[in-house]
C-alpha positions in Angstrom: 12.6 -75.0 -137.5 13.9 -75.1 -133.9 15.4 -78.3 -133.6 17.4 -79.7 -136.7 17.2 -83.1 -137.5 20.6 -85.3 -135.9 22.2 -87.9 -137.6 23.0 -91.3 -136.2 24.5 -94.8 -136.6 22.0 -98.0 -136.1 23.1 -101.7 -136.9 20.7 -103.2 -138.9 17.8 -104.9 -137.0 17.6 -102.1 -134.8 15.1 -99.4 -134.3 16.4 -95.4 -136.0 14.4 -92.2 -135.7 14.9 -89.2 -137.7 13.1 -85.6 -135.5 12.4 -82.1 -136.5 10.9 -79.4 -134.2 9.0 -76.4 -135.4 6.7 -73.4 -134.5 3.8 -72.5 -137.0 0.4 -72.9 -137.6 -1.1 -75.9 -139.7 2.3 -77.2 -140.3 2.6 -79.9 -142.9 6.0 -82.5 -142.7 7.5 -84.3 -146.1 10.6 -86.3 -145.9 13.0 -86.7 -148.3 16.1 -88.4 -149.1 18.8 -87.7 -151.6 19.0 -90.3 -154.4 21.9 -88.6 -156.4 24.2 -85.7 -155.5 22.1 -82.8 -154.5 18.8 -84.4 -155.6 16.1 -85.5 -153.0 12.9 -87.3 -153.3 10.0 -87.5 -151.5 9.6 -90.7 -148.9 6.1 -92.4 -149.4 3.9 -91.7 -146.2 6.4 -89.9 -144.1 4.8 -86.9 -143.3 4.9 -85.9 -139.7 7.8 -84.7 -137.6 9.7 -87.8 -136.9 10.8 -90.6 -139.5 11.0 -94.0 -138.0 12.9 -97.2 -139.4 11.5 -100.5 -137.2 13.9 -101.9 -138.0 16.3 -100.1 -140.1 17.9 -102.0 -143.4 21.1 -101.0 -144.7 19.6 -100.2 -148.0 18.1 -97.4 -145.4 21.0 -95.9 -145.0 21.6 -92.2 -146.7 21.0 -88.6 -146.5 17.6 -87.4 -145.3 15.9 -83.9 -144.8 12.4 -82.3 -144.1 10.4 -79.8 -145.8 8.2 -78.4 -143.5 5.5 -75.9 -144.3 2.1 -74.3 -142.6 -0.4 -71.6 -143.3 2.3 -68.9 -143.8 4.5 -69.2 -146.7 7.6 -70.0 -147.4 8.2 -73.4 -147.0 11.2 -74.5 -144.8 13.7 -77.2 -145.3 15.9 -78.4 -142.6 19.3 -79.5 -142.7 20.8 -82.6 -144.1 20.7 -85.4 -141.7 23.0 -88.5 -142.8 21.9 -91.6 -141.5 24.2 -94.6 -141.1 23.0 -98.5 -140.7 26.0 -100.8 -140.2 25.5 -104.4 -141.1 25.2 -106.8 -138.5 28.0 -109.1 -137.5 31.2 -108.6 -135.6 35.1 -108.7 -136.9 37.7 -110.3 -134.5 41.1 -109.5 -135.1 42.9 -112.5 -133.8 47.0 -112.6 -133.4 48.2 -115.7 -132.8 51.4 -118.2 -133.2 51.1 -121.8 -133.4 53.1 -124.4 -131.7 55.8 -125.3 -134.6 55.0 -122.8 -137.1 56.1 -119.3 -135.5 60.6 -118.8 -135.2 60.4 -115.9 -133.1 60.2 -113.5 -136.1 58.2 -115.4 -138.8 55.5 -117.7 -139.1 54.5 -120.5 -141.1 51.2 -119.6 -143.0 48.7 -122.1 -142.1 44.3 -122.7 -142.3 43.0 -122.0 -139.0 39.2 -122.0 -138.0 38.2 -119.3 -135.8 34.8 -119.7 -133.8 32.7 -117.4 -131.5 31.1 -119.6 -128.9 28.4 -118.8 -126.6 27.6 -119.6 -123.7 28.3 -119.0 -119.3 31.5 -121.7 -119.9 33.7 -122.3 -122.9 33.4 -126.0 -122.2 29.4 -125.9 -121.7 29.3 -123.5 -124.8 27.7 -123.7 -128.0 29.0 -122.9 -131.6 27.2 -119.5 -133.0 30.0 -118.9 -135.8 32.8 -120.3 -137.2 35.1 -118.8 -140.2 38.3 -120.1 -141.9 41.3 -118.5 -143.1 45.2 -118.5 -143.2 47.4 -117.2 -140.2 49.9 -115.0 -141.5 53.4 -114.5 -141.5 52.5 -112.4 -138.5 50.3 -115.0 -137.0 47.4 -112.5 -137.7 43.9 -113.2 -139.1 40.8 -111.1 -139.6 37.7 -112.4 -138.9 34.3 -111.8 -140.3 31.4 -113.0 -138.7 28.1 -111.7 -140.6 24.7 -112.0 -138.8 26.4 -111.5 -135.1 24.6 -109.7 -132.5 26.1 -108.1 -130.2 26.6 -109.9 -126.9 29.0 -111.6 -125.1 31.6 -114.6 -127.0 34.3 -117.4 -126.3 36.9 -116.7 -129.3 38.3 -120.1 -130.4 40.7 -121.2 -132.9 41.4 -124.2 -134.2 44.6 -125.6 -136.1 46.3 -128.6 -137.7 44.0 -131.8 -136.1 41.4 -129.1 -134.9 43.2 -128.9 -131.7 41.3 -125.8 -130.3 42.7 -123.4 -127.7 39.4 -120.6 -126.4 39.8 -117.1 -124.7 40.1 -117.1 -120.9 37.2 -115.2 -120.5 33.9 -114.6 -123.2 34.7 -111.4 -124.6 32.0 -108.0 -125.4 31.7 -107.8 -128.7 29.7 -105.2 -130.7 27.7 -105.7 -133.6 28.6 -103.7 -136.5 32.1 -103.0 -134.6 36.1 -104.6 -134.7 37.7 -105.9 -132.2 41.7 -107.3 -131.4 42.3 -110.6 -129.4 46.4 -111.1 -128.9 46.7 -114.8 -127.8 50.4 -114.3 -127.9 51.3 -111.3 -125.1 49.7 -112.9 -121.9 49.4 -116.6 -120.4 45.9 -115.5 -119.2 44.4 -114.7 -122.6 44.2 -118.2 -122.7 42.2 -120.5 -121.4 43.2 -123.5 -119.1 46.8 -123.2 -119.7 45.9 -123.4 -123.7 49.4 -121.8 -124.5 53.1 -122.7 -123.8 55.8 -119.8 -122.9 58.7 -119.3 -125.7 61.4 -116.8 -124.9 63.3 -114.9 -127.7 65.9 -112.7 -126.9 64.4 -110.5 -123.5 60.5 -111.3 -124.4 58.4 -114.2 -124.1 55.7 -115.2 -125.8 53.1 -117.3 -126.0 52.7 -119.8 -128.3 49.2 -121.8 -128.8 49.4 -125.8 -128.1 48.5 -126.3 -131.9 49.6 -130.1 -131.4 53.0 -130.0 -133.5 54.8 -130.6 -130.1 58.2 -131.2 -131.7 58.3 -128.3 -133.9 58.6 -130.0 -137.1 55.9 -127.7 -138.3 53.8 -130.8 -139.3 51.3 -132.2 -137.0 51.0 -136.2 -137.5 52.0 -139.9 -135.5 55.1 -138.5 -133.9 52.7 -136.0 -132.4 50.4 -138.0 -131.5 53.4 -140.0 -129.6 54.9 -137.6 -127.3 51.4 -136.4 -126.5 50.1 -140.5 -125.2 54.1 -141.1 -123.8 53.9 -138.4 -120.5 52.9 -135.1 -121.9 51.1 -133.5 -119.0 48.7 -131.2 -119.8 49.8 -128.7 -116.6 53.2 -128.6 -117.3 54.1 -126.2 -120.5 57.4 -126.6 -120.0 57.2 -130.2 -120.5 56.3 -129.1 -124.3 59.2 -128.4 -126.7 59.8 -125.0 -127.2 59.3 -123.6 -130.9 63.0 -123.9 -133.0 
């Protein structure tokens, strides 16, 4: 054997190919993969120098060598190559703290929806996946989205009245991968002025317009009241800070 088989990482629904190289004469190929610890079986019908998936499973995922063999004896086995086939679908850790529900060092737990959107604008995009959970007393959530492909996504979560506040930008995602959004560190990880500035001690942060804009950590007809009597949507400022 002159080239050892390599082993890789596919997300499922992709394309994975296993390669041995060899000098010989008549040479013969049988794949195998392990099944238990140390024992390995033959593959059905894989018996030339390269072992293809199209498309690789996740049940495809293992351990895999190659016994190759020719007119001269012994037979040959290559090295173990581990083969890896992530699932598809992306995780989005999202850190975020709702208008009325954070103090500066804890926050309320509360249901949020989180949503990847697709699409060239948030406001022209369409829904591709949408989880629920609770924001924790970190205004943290992780979130799974199963089936993603990997491409290009408005984050969005929703609160309270489904009051939604979307990433500034669509944001490269990875299938089979993690990723961190922090709504909370930056005006512009928002988009169109989607959060209001809250100061505690030297730092400010940023604090999503949840709808709770009197920071009674309820969101109902009061609300709803200082929102129709003047709230303009430019002005942050014009919101009540968090108590």
């Amino acid at each position: 054997i002159t080239s050892q088989p390599m082993s890789m990482t596919v997300v499922s629904g992709s394309n994975a190919t296993l390669t041995v190289a060899a000098t010989g004469t008549n040479l013969m190929y049988q794949w195998q993969v392990e099944v238990t610890g140390g024992t390995f079986v033959n593959v059905n019908g894989a018996t030339s120098s390269t072992l293809t998936f199209t498309p690789a499973l996740v049940s495809n995922g293992g351990n895999y060598r190659v016994v190759v063999s020719g007119t001269c004896a012994p037979s040959v086995t290559s090295s173990i190559a581990t083969l890896t086939v992530l699932p598809q679908g992306v995780t989005v850790g999202v850190k975020a703290y709702l208008q009325g529900y954070w103090n500066g060092t804890k926050h309320v737990p509360v249901p949020v929806a989180v949503e990847l959107r697709s699409g060239a604008t948030l406001l022209a995009s369409t829904l591709v996946s949408r989880t629920t959970g609770m924001l924790s007393t970190t205004g943290t959530i992780s979130a799974d989205f199963s089936g993603v492909l990997s491409g290009n996504y408005w984050i969005v979560v929703r609160s309270g009245g489904y009051l939604a506040v979307g990433s500034s930008t669509a944001v490269a995602m990875v299938s089979g991968s993690t990723l961190n959004y922090d709504f909370t560190d930056a005006a512009s990880k928002a988009f169109d002025d989607g959060t209001v500035p809250v100061v505690f001690g030297a730092t400010t942060y940023y604090v999503l317009k949840a709808g709770d804009f009197n920071g009674d950590v309820s969101i109902n007809p009061t609300d709803i009241n200082i929102l129709l009597n003047g709230y303009p949507k430019t002005n942050s400022l014009s919101v009540p800070p968090v108590e």
